[in-house]
C-alpha positions in Angstrom: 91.1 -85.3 105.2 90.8 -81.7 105.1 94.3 -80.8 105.8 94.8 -83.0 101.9 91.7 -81.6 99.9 93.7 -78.6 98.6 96.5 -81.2 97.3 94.4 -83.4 95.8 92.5 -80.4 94.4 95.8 -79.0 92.7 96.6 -82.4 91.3 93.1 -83.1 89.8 93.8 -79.8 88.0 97.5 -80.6 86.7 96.1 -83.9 85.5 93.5 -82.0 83.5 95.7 -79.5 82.2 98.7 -82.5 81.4 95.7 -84.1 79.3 94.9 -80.9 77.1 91.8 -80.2 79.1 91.1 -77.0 80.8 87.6 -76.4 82.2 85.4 -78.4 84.1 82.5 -78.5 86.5 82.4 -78.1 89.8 80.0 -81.5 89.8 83.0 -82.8 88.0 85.5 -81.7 90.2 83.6 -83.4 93.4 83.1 -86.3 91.8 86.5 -86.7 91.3 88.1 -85.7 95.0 85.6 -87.4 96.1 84.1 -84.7 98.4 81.2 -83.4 99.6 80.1 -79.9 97.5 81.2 -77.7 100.3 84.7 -79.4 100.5 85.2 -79.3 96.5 84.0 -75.9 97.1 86.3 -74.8 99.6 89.2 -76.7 97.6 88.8 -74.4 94.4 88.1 -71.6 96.3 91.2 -72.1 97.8 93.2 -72.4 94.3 91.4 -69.4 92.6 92.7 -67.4 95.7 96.3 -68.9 94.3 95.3 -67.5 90.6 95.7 -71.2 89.4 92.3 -71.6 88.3 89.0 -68.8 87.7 85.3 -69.4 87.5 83.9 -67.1 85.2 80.2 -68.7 85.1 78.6 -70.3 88.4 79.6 -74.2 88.6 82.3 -73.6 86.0 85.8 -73.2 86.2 88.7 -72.7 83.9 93.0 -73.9 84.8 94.4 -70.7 84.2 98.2 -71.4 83.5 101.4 -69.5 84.5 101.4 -67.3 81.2 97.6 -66.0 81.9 98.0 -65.8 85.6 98.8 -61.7 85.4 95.0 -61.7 83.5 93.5 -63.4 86.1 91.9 -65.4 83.4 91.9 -67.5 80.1 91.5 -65.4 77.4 87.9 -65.4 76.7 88.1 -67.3 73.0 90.0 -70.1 74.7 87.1 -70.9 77.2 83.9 -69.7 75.4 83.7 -72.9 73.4 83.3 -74.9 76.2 81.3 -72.9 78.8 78.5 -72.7 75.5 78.4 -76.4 74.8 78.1 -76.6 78.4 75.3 -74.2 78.5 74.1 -76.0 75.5 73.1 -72.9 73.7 74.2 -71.4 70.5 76.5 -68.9 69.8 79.4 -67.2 67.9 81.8 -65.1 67.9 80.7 -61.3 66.6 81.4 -57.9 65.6 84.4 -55.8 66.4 85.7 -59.3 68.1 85.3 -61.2 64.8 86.8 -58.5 63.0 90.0 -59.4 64.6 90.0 -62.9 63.8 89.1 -61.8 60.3 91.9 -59.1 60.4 90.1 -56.0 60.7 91.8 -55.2 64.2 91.9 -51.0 63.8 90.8 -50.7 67.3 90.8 -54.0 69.4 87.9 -54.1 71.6 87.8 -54.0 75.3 85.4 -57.0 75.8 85.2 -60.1 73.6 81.4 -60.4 71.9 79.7 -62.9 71.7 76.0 -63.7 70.2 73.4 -65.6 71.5 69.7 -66.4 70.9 68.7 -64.7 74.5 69.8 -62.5 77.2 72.8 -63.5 79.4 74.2 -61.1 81.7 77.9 -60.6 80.7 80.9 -61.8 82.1 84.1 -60.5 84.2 87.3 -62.9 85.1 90.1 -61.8 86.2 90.9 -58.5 83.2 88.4 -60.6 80.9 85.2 -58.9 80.0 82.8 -60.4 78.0 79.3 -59.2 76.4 76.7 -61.0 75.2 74.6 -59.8 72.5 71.3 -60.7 71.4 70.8 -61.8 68.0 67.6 -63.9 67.8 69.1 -65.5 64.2 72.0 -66.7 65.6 71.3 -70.3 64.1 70.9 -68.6 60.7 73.7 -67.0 61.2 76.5 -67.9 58.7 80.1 -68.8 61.1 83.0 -70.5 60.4 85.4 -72.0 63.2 88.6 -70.7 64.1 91.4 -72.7 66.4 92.7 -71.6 69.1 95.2 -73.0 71.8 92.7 -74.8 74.1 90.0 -75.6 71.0 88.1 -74.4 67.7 85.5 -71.5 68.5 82.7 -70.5 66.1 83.1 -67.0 64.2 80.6 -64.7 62.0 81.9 -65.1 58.4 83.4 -61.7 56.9 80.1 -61.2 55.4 78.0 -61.6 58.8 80.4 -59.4 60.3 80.0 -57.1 58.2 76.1 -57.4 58.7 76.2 -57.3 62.0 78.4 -54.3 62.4 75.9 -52.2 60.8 72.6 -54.0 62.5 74.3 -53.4 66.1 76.4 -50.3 65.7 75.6 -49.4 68.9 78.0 -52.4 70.0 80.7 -51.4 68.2 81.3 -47.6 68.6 79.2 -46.0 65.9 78.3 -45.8 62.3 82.2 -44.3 62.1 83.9 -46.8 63.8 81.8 -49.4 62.0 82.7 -47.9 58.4 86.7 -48.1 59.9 86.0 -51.9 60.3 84.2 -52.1 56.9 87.4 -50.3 54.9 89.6 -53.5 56.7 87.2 -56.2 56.3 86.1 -55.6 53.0 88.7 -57.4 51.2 88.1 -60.2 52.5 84.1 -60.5 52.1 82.9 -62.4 49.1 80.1 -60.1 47.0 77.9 -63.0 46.6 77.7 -64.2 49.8 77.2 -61.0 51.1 74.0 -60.8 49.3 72.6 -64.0 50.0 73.4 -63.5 53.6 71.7 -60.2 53.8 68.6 -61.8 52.7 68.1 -63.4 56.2 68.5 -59.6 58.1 66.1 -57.1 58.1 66.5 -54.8 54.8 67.5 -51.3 56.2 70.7 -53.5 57.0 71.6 -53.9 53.7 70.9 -50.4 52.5 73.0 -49.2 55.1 76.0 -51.1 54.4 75.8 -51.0 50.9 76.0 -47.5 51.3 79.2 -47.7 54.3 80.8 -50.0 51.4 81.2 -47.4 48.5 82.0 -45.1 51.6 85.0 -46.9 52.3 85.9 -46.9 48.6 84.7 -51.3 48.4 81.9 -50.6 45.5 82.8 -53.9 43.9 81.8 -55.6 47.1 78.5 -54.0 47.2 77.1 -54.7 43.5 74.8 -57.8 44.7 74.1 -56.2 47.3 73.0 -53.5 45.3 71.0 -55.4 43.4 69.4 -57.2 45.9 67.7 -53.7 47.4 67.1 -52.4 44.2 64.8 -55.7 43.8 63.7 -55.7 47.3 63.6 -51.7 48.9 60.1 -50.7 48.5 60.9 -47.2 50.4 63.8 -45.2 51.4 65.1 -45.4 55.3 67.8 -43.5 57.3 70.9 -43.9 57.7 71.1 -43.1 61.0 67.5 -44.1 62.7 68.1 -42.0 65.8 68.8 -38.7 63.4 66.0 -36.4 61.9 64.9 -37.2 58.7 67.0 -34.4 56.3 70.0 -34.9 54.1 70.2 -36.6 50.3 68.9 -39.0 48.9 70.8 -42.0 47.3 67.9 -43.9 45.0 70.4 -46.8 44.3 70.5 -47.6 48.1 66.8 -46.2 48.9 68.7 -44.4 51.5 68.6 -40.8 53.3 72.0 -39.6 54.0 71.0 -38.0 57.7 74.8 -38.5 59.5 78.3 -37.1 58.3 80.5 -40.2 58.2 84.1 -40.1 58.9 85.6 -43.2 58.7 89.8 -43.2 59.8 90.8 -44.5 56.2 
């Protein structure tokens, strides 16, 4: 019996993959061989050594086909989806990482970032990093869903991401590297929307990017917004909140200019 497990472990997994499928369980993958869970275990073990499949969370495990095999991986947006629903927690796709599928690819970030309502320690398969990042409104969040080869995954709107960036700049390189991202994503974020989603984030957000959006020479996309903190800002904040408090004042953003921006334009 032993001597077959392997066998009957590589065929489960072709007749996964022949069917569109690939992740699965390792519950799943017992239940299928028929095999205790240190057998099954020992089975994929056996096949991850090969590189024909990877197990980038515990108990899950993704086929990882000839044209990934040099990655050691899936790409991380093709097996996300799935490891989430398994997980049954929300998510979506974020920041510099949804600034790619939005176009705004300038500098193409060394782990794929993901949101989620709590902590999760991040994940490395094969060359694929991946970082979660906390964002306690991720179910206000407005996404949209992208396809990819193995499924549809969920993806800040150009307007979230634009949010975001500027709520978590520490996640994406700095204020600079954030305006960079703004100058490429700005065509394609919708001034309305942009307001009304800003409502749901914490207002300092807003002034800041209102500002980072006239920066990068987008001041159409900014007038809600503009509006919307003239109606809302009671008192001016910083630009930069780890800076000291001196530089100018902008009264249409409520904002002190405390950081030199240089945005690659």
């Amino acid at each position: 019996m032993k001597s077959g497990l392997p066998l009957h472990a590589r065929d489960y997994v072709s007749g996964l993959a022949a069917r569109g499928r690939y992740s699965f369980t390792s519950e799943e993958a017992r239940a299928a061989l028929d095999v205790s869970a240190a057998a099954a275990r020992l089975a994929l073990n056996r096949l991850a050594k090969q590189g024909a499949v990877a197990s980038p969370a515990r108990g899950f495990y993704i086929i990882v086909p000839p044209e990934y095999r040099a990655l050691g991986s899936l790409p991380a947006e093709q097996f996300i989806p799935n490891l989430m629903q398994r997980l049954g927690v929300s998510y979506y796709t974020g920041l510099l990482s949804a600034a790619q599928f939005h176009g705004a690819a300038h500098h193409r970030p060394q782990e794929f970032q993901v949101m989620l309502g709590k902590p999760r320690r991040p994940i490395l398969c094969g060359q694929v990093r991946v970082a979660f990042i906390v964002n306690r409104r991720v179910s206000q969040t407005p996404v949209q869903s992208f396809n990819t080869p193995r499924g549809a995954i969920l993806v800040s709107t150009p307007e979230a991401t634009a949010i975001d960036l500027v709520g978590y700049p520490e996640h994406a390189g700095g204020l600079d590297q954030v305006a960079t991202v703004l100058a490429e994503l700005a065509e394609k974020i919708d001034p309305g929307k942009l307001a009304a989603a800003a409502a749901a984030v914490p207002l300092p957000w807003a002034q800041r990017l209102g500002y980072l959006l006239e920066l990068t020479e987008a001041p159409e996309k900014a007038q809600a917004l503009r509006d919307y903190v003239r109606r809302e800002a009671k008192e001016a904040t910083l630009l930069l909140p780890s800076a000291s408090a001196g530089g100018e004042r902008r009264k249409d953003w409520k904002l002190i200019v405390n950081a030199d921006i240089e945005p690659e334009l």
